[in-house]
N, C-alpha and C positions, 0 to 999 in steps of 0.2 A: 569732737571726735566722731567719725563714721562710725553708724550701728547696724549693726543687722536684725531686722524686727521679720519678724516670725506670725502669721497669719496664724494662730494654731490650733485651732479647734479642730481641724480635720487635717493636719496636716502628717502627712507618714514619714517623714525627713528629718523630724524634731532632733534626735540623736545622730545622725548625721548631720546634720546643721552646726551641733552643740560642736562636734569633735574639730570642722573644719574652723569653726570660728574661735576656739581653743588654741590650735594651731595656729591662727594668726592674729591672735591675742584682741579679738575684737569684741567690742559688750555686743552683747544676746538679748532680745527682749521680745518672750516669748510673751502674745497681747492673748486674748482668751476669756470666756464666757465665765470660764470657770473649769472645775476636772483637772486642771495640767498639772500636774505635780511637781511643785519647785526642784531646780537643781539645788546642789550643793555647792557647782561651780560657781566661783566669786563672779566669774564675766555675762554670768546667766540670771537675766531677771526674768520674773513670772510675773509680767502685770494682768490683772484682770479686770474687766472692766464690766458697768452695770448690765442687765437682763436687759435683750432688746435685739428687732431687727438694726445688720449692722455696726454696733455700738463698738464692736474691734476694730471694721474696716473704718471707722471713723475715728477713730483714735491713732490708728497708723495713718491712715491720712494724714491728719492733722500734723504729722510730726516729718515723717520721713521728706527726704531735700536731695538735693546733691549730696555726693559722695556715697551715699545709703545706700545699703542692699534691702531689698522685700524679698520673704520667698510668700508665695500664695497663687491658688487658685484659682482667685477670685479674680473675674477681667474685670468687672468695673472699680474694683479697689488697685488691681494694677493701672487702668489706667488713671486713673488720681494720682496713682505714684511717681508713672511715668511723666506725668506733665509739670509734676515736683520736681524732675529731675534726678528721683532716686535712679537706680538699675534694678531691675523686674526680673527675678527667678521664677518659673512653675517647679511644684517639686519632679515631676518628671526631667528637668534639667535644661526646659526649654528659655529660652531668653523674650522676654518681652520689653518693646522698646518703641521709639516714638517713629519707627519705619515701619512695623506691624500690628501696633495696637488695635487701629483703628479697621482690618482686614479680619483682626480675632474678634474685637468686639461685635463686626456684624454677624460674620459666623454664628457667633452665640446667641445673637438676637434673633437671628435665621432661624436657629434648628430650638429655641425655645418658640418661636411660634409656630410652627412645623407641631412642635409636642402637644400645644393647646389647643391646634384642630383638630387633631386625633388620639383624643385622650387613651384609646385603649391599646396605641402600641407604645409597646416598652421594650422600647433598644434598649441597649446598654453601654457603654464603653469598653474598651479594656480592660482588663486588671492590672491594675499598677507592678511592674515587672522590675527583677532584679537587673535588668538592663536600665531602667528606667534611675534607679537609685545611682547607679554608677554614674551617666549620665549627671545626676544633680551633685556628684561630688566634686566630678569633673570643673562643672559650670559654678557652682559656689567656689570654689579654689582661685578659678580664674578670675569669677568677680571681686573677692576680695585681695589679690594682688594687683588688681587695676588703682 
C-alpha cells in the first residue's frame, strides 16, 4: 500500500497533511526526533527514530519506493527519494522530481557556500505564507490521486 511519510521535525503542514491524507484514506507516518505528538487518527503513525544527525532522513530513505509520497524540505533526502522513485512535495506545495532535483540541489549547494564565505550576512527567506499552505493542499491532493 502507498504511504505518505512526513519529514516532521520542522515541518508546518503536519495537520494539513493529516486531513488530506484522511481524506484519501492513505497511512500517515509522521518520522521525527522526537516532540510530535501522536494522532489519534488510526491512519497516523508517529515513528520516532534515534538522536542523531539525519537519522529520520535515513529512515524514510530507507523505506519510501514507488507509489510514495515524501513531503520535506530537505533536498538531499528528497533526492534519495526521488531516485526511489517516490513523488517529492516541499511543504510550500512545490513538486520535486527527477527533471529538477538536480538544478535544486545545486542551487542549495550554491547559496550554502555563498553563506560560508560570508558568515556575517544573514538573509533570510520568506515567511511561509498562507498562500504557500493552499498551494501544498492543492499539490498533496493531486499527488495522492495520482
Amino acid at each position: 500500500m502507498p504511504t505518505l511519510y512526513i519529514d516532521a521535525d520542522a515541518c508546518q503542514v503536519k495537520a494539513e497533511a493529516e486531513r488530506v491524507a484522511t481524506r484519501h484514506r492513505w497511512p500517515m507516518l509522521l518520522v521525527s526526533n522526537g516532540g510530535i505528538r501522536p494522532s489519534d487518527n488510526p491512519l497516523v503513525q508517529a515513528i520516532y527514530v534515534p538522536e542523531g544527525p539525519d537519522a529520520a532522513d535515513d529512515w524514510i530513505a530507507g523505506r519510501a519506493g514507488a507509489g510514495d509520497v515524501v513531503v520535506t524540505a530537505d533536498i538531499p533526502l528528497a533526492a534519495r527519494c526521488v531516485a526511489a522513485g517516490a513523488a517529492v512535495l516541499r511543504p510550500d506545495g512545490s513538486t520535486l522530481d527527477a527533471r529538477n532535483i538536480g538544478a535544486v540541489r545545486a542551487t542549495r549547494d550554491l547559496m550554502s557556500d555563498l553563506r560560508a564565505a560570508d558568515p556575517f550576512h544573514q538573509g533570510s527567506g520568506r515567511p511561509f505564507s498562507r498562500a504557500d499552505r493552499a498551494r501544498f493542499l492543492g499539490a498533496l491532493d493531486a499527488a495522492l490521486r495520482r
